[in-house]
Backbone as CSV, one residue per row, in Angstrom:
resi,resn,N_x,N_y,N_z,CA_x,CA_y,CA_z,C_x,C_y,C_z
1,UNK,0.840,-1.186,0.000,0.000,0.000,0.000,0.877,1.239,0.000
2,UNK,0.460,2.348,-0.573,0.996,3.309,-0.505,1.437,4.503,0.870
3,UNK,2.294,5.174,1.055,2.462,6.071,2.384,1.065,6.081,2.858
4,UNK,0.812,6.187,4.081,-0.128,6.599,4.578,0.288,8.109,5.484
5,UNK,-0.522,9.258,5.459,-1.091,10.566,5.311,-1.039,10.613,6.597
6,UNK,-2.235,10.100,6.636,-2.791,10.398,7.942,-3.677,8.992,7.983
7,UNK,-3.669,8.899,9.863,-4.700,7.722,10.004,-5.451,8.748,11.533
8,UNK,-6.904,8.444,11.150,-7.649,8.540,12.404,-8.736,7.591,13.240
9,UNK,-8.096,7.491,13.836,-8.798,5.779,14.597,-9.963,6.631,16.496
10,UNK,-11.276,5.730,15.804,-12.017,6.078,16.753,-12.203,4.294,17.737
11,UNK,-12.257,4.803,18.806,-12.513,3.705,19.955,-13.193,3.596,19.954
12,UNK,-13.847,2.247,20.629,-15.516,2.368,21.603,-14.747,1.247,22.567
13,UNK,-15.672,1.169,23.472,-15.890,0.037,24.719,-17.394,-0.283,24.837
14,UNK,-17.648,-1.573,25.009,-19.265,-2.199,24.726,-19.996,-1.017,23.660
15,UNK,-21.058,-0.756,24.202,-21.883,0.067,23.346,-21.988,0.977,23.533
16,UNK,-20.692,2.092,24.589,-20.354,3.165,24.305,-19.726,3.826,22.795
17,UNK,-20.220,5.221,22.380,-20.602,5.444,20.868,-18.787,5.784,20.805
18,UNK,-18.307,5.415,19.735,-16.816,5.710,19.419,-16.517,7.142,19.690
19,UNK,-14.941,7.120,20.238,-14.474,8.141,20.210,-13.417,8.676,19.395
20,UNK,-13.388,9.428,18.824,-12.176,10.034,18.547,-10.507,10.000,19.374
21,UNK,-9.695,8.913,18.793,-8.610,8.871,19.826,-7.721,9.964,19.614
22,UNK,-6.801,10.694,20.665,-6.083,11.198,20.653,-4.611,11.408,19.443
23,UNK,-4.497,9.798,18.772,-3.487,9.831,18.628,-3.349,10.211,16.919
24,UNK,-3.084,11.211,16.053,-3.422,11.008,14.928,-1.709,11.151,14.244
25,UNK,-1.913,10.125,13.564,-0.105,10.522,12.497,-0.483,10.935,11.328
26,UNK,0.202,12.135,11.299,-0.049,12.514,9.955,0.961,13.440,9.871
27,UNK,0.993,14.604,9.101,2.635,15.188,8.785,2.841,15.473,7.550
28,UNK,4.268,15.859,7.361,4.697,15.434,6.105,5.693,14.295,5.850
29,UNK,6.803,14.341,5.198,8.043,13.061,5.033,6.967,12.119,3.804
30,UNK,7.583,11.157,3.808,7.221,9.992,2.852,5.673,8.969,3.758
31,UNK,5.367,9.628,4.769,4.302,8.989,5.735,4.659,7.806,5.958
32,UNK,3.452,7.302,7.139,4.042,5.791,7.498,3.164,4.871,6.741
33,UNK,4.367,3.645,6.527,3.519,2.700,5.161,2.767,1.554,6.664
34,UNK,1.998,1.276,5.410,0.331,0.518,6.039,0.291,-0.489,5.312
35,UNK,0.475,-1.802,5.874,0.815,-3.248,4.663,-0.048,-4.218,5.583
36,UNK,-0.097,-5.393,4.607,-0.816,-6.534,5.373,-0.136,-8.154,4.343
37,UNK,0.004,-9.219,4.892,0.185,-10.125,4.065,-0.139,-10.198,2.906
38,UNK,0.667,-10.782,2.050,-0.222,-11.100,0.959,-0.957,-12.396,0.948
39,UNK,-0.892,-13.086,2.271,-1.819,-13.999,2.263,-3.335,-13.781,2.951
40,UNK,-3.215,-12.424,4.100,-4.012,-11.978,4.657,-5.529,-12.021,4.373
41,UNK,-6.472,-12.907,5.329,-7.660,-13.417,4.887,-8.797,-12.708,4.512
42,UNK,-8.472,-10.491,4.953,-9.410,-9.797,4.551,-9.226,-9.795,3.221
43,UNK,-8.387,-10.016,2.535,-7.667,-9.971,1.248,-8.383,-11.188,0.289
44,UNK,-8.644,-12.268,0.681,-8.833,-13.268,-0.056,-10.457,-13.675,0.450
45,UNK,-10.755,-12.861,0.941,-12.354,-13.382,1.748,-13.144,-12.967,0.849
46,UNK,-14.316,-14.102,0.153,-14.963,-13.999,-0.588,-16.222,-13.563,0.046
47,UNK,-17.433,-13.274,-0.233,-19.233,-12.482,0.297,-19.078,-13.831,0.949
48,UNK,-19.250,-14.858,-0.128,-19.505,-16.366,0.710,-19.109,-16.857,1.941
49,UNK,-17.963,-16.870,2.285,-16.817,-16.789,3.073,-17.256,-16.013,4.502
50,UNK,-16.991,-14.904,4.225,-17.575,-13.585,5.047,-18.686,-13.932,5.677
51,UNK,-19.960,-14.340,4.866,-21.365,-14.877,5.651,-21.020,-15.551,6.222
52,UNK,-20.055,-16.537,6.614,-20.057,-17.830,7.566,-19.476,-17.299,9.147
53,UNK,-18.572,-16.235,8.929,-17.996,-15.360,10.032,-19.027,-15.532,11.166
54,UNK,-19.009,-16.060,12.353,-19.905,-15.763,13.055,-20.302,-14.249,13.581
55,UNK,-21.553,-13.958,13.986,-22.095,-12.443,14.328,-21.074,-11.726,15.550
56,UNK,-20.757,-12.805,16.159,-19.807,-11.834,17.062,-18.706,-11.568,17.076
57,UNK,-18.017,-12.139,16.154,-16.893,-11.470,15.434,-17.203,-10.388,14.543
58,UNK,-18.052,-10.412,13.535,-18.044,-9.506,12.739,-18.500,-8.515,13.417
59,UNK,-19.244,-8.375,14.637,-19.214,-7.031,15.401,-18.652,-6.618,16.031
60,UNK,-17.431,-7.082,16.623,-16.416,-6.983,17.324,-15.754,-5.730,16.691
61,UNK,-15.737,-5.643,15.132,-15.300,-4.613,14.574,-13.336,-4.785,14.140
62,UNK,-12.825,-3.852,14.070,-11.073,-3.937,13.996,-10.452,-3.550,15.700
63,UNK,-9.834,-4.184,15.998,-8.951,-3.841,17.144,-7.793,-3.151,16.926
64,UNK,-7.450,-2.318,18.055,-6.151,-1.126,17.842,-5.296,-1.364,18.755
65,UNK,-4.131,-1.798,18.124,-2.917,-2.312,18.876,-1.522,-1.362,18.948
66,UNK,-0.973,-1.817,19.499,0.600,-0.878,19.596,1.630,-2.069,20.135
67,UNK,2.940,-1.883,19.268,3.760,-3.017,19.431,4.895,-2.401,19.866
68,UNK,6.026,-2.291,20.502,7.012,-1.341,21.221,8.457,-1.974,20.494
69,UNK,8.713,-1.724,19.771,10.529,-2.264,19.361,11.328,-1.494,20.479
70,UNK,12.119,-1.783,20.819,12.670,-1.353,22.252,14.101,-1.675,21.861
71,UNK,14.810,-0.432,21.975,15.826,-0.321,21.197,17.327,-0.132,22.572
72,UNK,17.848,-1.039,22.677,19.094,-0.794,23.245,19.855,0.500,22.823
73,UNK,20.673,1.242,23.586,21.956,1.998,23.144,22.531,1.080,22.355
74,UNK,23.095,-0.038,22.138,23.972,-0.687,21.315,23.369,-1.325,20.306
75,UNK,21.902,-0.908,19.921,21.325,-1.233,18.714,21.107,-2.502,18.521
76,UNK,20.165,-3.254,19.496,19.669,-4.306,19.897,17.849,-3.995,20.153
77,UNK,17.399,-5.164,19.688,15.588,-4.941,19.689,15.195,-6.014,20.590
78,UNK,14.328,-5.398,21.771,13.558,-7.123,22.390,12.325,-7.839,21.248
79,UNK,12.483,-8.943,21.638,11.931,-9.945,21.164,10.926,-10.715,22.127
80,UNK,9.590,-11.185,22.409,9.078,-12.032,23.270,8.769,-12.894,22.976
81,UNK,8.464,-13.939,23.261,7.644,-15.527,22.536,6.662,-15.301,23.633
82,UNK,5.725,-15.430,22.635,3.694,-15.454,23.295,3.959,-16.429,24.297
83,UNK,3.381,-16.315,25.648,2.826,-17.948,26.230,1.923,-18.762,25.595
84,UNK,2.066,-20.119,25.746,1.474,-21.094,25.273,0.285,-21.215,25.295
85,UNK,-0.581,-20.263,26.912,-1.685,-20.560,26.949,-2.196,-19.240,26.566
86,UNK,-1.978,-18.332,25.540,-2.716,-17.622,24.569,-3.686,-17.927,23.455
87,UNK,-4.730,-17.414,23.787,-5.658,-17.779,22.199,-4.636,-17.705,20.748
88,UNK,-4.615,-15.978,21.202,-3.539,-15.759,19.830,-2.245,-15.719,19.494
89,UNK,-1.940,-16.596,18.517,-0.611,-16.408,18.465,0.461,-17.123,19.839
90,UNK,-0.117,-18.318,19.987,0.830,-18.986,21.237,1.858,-18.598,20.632
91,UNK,2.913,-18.868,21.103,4.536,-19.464,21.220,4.960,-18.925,19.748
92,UNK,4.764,-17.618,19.504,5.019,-16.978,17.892,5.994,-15.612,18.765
93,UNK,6.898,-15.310,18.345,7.911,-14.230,18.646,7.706,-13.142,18.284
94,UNK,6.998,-12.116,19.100,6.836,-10.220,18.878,7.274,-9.646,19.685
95,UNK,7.359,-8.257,19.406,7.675,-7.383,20.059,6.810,-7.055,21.640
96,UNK,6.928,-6.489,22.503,6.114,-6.526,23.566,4.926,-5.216,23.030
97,UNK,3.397,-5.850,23.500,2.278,-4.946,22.688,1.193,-5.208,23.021
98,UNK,0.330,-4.971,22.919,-1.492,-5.091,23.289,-2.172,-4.067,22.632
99,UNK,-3.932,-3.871,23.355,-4.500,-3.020,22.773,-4.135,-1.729,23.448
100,UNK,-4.345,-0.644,22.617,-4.846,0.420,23.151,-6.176,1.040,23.666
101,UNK,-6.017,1.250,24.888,-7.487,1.145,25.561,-7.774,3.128,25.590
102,UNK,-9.206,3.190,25.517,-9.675,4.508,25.457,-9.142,5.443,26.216
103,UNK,-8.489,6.500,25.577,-7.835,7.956,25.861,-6.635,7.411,26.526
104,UNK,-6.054,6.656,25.863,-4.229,6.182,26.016,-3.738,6.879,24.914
105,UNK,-2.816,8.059,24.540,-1.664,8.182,23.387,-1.349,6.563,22.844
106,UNK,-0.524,6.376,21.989,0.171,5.337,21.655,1.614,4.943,22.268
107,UNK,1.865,6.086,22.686,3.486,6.248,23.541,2.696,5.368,24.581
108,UNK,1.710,6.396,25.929,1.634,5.858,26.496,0.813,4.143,26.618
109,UNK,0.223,3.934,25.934,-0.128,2.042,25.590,0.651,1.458,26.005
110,UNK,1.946,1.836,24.689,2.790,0.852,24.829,4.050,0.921,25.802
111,UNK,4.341,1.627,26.487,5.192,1.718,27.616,4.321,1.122,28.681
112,UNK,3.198,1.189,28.378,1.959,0.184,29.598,1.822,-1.125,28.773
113,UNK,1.687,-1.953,27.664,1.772,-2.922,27.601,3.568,-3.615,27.786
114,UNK,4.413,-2.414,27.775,5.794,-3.185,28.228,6.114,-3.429,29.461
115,UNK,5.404,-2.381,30.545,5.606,-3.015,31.950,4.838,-4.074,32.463
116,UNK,3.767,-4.408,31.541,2.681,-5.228,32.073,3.294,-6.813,31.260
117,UNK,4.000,-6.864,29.905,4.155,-7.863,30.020,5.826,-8.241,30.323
118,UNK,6.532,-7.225,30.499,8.471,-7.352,30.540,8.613,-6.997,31.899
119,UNK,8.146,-6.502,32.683,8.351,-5.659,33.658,9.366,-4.526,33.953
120,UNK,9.545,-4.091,32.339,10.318,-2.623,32.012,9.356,-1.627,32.436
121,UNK,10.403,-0.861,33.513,9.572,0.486,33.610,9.962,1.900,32.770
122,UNK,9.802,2.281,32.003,10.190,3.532,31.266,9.634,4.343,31.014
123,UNK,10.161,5.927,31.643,9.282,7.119,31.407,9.073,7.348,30.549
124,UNK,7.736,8.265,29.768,8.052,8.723,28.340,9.208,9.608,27.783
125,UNK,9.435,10.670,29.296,10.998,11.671,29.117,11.885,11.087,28.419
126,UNK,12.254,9.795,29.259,13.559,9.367,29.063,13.355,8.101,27.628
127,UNK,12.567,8.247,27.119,12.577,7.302,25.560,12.806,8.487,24.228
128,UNK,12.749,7.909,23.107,12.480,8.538,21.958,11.660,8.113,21.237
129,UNK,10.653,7.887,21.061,9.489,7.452,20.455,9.781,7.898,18.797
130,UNK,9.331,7.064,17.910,8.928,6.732,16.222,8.130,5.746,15.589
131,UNK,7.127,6.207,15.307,6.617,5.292,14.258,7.015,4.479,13.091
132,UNK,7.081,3.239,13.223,7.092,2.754,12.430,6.598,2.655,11.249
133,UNK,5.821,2.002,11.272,4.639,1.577,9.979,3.621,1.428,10.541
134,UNK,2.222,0.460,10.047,1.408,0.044,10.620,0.959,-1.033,9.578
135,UNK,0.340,-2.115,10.551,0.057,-3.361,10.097,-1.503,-3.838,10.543
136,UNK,-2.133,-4.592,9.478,-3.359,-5.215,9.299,-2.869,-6.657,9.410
137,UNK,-3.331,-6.899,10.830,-3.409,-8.239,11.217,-4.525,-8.901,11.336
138,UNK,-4.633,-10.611,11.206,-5.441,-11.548,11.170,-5.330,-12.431,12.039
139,UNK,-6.268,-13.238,12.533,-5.997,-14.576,13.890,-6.928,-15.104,13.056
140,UNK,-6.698,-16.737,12.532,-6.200,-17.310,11.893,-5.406,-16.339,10.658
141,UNK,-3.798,-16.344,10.458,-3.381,-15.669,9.629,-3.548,-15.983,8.065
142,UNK,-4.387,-16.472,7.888,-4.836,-17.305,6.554,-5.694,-18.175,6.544
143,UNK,-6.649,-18.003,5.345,-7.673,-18.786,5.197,-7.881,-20.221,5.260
144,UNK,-6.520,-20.722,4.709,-6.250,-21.981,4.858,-6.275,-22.526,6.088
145,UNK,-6.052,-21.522,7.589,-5.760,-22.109,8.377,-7.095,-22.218,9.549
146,UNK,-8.493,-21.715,8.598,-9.929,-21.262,9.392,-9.999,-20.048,8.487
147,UNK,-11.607,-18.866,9.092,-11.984,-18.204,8.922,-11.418,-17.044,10.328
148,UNK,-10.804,-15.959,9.866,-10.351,-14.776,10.861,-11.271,-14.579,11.963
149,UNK,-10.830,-14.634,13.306,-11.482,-14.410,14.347,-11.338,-13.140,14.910
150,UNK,-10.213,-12.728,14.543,-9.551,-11.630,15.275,-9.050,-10.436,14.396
151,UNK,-9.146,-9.197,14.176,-8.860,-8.625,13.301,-8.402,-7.374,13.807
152,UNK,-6.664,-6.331,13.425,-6.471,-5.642,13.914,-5.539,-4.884,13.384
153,UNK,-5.614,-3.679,13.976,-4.172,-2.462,13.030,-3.410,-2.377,13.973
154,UNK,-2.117,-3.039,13.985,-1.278,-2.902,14.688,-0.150,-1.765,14.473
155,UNK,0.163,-0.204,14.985,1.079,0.428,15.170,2.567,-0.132,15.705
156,UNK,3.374,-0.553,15.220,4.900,-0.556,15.301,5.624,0.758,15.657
157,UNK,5.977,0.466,17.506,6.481,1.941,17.612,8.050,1.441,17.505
158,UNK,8.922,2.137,17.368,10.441,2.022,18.001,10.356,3.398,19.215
159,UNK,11.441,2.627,19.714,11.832,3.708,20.973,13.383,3.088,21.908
160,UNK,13.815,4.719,21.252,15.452,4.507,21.412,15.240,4.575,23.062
161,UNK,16.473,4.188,23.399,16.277,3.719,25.309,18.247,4.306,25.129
162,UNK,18.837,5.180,26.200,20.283,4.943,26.611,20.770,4.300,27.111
163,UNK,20.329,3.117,27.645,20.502,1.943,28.641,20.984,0.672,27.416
164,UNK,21.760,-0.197,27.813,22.115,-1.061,26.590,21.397,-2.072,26.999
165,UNK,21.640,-3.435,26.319,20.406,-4.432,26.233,21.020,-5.195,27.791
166,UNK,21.935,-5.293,28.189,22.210,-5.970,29.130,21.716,-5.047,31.044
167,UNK,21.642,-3.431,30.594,21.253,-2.982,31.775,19.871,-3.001,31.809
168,UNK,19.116,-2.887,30.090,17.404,-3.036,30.375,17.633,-4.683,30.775
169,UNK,18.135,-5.870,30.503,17.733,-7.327,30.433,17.948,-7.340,32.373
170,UNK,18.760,-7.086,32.697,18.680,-6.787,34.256,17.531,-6.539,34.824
171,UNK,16.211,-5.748,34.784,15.267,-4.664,34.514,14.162,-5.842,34.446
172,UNK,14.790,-6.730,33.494,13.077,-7.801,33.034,12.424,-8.650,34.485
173,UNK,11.324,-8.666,34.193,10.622,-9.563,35.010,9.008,-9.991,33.906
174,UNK,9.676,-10.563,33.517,8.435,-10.911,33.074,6.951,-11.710,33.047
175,UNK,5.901,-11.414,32.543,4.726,-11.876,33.333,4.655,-13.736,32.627
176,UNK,4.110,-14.421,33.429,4.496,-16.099,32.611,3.289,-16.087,32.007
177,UNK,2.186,-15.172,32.165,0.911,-15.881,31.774,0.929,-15.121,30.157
178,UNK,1.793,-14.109,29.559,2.131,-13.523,28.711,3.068,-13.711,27.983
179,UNK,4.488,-13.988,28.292,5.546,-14.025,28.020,6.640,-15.283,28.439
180,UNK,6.639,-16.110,27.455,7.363,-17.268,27.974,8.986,-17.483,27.550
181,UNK,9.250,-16.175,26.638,10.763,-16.082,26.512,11.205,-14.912,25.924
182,UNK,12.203,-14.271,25.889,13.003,-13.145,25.479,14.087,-13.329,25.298
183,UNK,14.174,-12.269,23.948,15.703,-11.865,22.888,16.341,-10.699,22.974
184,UNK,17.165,-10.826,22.757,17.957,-9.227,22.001,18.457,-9.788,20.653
185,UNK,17.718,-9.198,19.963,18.420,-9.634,18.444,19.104,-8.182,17.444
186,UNK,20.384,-8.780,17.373,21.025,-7.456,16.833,20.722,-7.279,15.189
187,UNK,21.360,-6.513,14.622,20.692,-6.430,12.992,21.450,-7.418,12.034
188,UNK,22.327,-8.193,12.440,22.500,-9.359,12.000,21.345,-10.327,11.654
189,UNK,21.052,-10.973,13.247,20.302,-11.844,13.623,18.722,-11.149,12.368
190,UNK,18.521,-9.931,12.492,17.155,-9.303,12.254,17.391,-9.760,10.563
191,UNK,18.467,-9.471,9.971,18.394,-9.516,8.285,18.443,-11.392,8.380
192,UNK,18.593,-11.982,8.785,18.361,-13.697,8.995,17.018,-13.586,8.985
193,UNK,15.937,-13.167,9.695,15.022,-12.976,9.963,13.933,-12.808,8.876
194,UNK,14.386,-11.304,8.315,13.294,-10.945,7.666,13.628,-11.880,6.040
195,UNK,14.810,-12.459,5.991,14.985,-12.712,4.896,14.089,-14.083,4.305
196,UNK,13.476,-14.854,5.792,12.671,-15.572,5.269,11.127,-15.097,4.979
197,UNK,10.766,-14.949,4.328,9.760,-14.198,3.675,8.190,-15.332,4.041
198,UNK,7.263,-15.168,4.587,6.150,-15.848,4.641,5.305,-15.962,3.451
199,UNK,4.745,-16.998,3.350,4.163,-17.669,2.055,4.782,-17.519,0.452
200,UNK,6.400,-17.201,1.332,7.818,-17.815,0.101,8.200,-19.347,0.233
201,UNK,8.771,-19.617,-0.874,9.474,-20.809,-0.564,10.980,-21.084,-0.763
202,UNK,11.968,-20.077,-0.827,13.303,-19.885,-1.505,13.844,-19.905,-0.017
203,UNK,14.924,-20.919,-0.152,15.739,-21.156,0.901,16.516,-19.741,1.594
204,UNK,16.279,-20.142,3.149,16.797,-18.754,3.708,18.652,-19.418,3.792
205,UNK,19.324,-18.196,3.363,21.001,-18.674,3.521,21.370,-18.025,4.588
206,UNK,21.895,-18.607,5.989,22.390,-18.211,7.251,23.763,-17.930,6.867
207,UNK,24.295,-17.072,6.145,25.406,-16.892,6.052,26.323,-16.185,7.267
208,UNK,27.223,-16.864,7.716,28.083,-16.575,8.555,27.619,-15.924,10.155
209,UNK,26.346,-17.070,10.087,25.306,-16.817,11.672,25.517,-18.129,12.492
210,UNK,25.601,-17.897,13.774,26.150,-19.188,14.719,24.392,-19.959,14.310
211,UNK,24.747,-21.151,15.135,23.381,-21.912,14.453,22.748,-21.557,16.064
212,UNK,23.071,-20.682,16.877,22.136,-20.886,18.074,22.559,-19.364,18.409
213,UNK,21.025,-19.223,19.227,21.232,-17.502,20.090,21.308,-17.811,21.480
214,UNK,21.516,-17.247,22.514,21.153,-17.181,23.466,19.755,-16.584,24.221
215,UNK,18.841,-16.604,24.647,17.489,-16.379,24.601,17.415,-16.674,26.534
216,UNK,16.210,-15.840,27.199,15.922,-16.516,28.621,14.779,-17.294,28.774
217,UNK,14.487,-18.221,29.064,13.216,-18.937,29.059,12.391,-18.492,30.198
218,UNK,11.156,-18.306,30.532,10.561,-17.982,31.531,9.594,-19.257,31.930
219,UNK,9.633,-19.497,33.250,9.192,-20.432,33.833,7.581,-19.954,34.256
220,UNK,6.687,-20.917,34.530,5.588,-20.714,34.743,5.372,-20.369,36.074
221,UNK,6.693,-19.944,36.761,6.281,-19.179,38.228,7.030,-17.762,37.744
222,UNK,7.505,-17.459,36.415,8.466,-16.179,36.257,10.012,-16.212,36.396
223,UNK,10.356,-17.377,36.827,12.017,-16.827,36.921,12.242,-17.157,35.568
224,UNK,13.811,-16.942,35.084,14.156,-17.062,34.237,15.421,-17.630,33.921
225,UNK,15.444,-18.468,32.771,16.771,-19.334,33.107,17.616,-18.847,31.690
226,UNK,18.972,-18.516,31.403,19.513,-18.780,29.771,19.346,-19.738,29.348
227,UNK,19.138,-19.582,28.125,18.991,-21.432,27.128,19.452,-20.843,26.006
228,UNK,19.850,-21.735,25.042,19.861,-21.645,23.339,18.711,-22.120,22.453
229,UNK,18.689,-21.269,21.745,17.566,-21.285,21.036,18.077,-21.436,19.380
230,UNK,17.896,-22.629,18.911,18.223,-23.132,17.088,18.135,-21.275,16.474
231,UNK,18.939,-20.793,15.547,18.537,-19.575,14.660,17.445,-20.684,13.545
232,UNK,17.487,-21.249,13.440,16.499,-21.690,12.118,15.313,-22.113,12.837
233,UNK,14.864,-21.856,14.215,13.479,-21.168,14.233,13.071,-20.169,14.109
234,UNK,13.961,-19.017,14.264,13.228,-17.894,14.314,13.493,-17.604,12.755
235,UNK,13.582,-18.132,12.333,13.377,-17.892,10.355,12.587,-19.134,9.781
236,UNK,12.063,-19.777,10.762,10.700,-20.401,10.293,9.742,-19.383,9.706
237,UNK,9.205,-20.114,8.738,7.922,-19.545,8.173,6.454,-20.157,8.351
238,UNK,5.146,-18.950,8.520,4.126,-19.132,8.771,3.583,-20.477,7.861
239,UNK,3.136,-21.544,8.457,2.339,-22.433,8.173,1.387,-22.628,7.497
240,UNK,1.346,-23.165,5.880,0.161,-22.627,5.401,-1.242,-23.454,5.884
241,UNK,-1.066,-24.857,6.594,-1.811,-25.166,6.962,-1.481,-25.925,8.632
242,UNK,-2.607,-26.587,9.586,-1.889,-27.357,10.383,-2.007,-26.237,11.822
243,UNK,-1.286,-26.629,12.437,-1.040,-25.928,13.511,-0.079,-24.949,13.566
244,UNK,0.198,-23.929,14.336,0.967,-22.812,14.007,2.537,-23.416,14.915
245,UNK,3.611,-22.418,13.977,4.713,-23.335,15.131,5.950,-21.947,15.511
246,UNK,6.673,-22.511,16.529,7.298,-21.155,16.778,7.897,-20.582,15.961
247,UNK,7.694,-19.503,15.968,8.975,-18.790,14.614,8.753,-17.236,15.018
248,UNK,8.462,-16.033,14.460,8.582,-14.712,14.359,7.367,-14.021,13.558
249,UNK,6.226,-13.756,14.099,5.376,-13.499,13.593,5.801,-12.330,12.273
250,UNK,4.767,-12.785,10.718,5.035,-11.789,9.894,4.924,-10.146,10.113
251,UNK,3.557,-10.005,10.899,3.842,-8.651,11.129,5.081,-7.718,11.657
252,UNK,5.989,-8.811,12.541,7.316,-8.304,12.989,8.131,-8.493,12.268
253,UNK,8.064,-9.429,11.170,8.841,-9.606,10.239,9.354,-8.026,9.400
254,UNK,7.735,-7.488,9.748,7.550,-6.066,8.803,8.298,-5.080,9.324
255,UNK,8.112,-4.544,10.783,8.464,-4.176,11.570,9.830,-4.055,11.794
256,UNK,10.271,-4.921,11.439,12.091,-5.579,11.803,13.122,-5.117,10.486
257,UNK,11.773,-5.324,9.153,12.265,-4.506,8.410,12.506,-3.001,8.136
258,UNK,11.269,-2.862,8.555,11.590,-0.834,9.003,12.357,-0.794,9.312
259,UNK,13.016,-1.241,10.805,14.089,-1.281,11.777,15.382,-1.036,11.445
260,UNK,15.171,-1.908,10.510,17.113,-1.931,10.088,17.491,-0.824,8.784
261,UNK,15.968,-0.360,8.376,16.211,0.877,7.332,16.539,1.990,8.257
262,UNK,16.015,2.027,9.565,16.212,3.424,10.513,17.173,3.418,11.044
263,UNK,18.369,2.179,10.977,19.468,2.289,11.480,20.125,3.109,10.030
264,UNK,19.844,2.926,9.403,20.424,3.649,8.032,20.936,5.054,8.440
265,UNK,19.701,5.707,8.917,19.759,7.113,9.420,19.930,7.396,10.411
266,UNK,20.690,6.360,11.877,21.408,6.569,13.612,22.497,6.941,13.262
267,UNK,23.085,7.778,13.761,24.521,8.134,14.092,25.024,6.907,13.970
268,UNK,26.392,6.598,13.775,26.848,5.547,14.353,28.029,5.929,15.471
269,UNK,28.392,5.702,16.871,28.980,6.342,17.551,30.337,5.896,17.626
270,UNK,30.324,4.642,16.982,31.886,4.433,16.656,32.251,2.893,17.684
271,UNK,33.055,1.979,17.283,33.292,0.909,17.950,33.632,1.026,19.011
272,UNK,34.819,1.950,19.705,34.695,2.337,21.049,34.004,2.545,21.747
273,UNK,33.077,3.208,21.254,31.602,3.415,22.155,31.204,2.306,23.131
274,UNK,30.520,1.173,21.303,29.980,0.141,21.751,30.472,-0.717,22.580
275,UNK,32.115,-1.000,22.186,32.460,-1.642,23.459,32.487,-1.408,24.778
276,UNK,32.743,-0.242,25.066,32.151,0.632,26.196,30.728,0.284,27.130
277,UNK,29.958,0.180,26.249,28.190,-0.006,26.131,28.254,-1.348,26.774
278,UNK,28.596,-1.880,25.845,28.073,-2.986,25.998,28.985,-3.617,27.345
């Protein structure tokens, strides 16, 4: 899809009448781009199709989300794996995110869906907030895999942090009933990533990537242990049929790609720095 302008998104809660949210992007620059799969089931949903939707989904309407890329000083992004006992999206790898609930900014959402599911606390002062893009998401992510239950525009924020990934990873506590593991994936790891493309089939080449990351697992009372985690899951691709399996959800796929275009335009502070940093 082309730049998007401007977006204006109205709320409701039950059968209170929508509101006008606070948060509107619009501007000038090249605007923020607005994409969705190309397998995406609003996309391929026929009248026929659509009638079978049950009534309370289709009144449910679109949901409004915010996803937080959380950016180390040393140019590192967190990563979460869903808990298992999620409707949506079990054990699939995003950024930390939820809805935005009535008369929240988008800053503030998602600095409230990051303490609620990482147990990062961060002022808005001390971040730098940017929009990403924005994404049209699906639960079932394809037709093949059911009829969409869940339907939503997810905002991709970044937000630079001065703290490096090892003084925020200190910082984590994360919730188990949300979050059953966490990354720092640098822009290495991220171009591995996006390079496997969903509902492609061209072999992803790990060129000169260890075959394992280091990752923390979270236990179902919250502590957290190091483990290794295969790199050729998280460059799994979405399932066209079957059950869903761990890998890196496409919408972050999208996301991850912005990411590494906006490092294009960071300072770079120089290798001393980082070793420093880090």
């Amino acid at each position: 899809m082309d730049g998007v302008r401007r977006v204006l998104v109205h709320l409701s809660l039950g059968s209170v009448a929508p509101q006008c949210a606070r948060f509107v992007q619009g501007g000038g620059g090249g605007g923020v781009p607005l994409k969705r799969a190309a397998f995406c089931p609003f996309k391929h949903l026929s009248v026929t199709e659509a009638a079978t939707i049950p009534l309370d989904v289709q009144c449910r309407g679109v949901d409004v989300g915010v996803a937080v890329l959380l950016q180390s000083a040393n140019q590192k992004v967190l990563l979460t794996r869903r808990a298992a006992g999620l409707r949506i999206f079990p054990g699939v790898w995003v950024p930390p995110g939820g809805h935005v609930e009535l008369g929240e900014t988008l800053l503030n959402a998602g600095l409230r869906e990051l303490k609620e599911e990482t147990g990062l606390i961060l002022e808005p002062e001390n971040v730098s907030p940017q929009i990403l893009g924005l994404w049209e998401s699906a639960y079932p992510p394809m037709l093949s895999r059911g009829r969409p239950q869940r339907h939503h525009i997810v905002t991709y924020m970044l937000l630079h942090t001065s703290l490096t990934h090892l003084q925020l990873q200190a910082g984590l506590s994360p919730d188990p009933s949300e979050v059953s593991g966490c990354l720092w994936a640098d822009a290495r790891l991220v171009r591995a990533v996006v390079s496997a493309v969903d509902g492609e089939e061209a072999e992803v080449q790990l060129v000169a990537m260890p075959t394992s990351i280091c990752v923390s697992e979270v236990s179902a009372e919250g502590t957290m242990t190091e483990s290794l985690l295969p790199v050729s899951v998280l460059v799994s691709r979405a399932p066209a049929s079957g059950p869903d399996l761990e890998r890196v959800s496409t919408g972050t796929k999208f996301a991850l790609e912005l990411w590494l275009k906006s490092l294009e335009t960071q300072t770079d502070p120089g290798p001393a720095l980082w070793q420093r940093l880090i």
